[in-house]
C-alpha atoms as one frame of an Amber mdcrd trajectory, in Angstrom:
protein
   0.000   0.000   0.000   3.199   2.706   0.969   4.544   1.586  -2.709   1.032
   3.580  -4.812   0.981   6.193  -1.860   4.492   7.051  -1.104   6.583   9.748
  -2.422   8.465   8.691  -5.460  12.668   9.092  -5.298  13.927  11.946  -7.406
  16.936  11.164  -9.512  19.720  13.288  -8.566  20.254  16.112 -11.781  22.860
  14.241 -14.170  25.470  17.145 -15.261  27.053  16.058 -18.275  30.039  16.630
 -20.380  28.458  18.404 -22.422  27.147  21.092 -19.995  30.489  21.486 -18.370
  31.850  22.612 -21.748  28.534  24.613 -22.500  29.270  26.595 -18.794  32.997
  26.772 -19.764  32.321  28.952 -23.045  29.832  31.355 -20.936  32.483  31.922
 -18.481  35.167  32.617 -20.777  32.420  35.002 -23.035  31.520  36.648 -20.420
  35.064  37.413 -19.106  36.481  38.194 -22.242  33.226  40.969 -22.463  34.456
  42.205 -19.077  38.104  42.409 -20.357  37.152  44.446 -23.693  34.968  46.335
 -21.591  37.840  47.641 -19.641  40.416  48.324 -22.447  38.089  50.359 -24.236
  37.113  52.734 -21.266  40.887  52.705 -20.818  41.097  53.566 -24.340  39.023
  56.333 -24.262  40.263  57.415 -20.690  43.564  58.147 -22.541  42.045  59.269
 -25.536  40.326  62.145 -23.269  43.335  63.031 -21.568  45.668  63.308 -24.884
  42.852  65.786 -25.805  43.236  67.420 -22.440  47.004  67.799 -22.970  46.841
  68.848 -26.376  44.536  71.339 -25.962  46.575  72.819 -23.097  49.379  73.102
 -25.650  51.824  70.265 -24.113  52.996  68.045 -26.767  54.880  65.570 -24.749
């Protein structure tokens, strides 16, 4: 009778070699964003101060 009532076992979640390598990728797409994201504000950071500098008349 406890077998039709009873709570049925749930399988533990089966990660697979496939969604390792999936998860991988995001990571490294997501750091490499994070990484271009801060060049190009230091890009422009130094792009802003040339401008500054030039515009003050040092050309060093």
């Amino acid at each position: 009778m406890g077998a039709w009532f009873g709570k049925s076992k749930k399988q533990p979640s089966r990660v697979t070699e496939y969604d390792k390598s999936i998860l991988q990728l995001k990571q490294q797409r997501d750091k490499l964003k994070l990484y271009q994201r801060r060049i190009e504000q230091s890009l422009e950071k130094d792009k802003e101060l040339a401008r500054k500098l030039l515009r003050d008349g040092k050309k060093e």
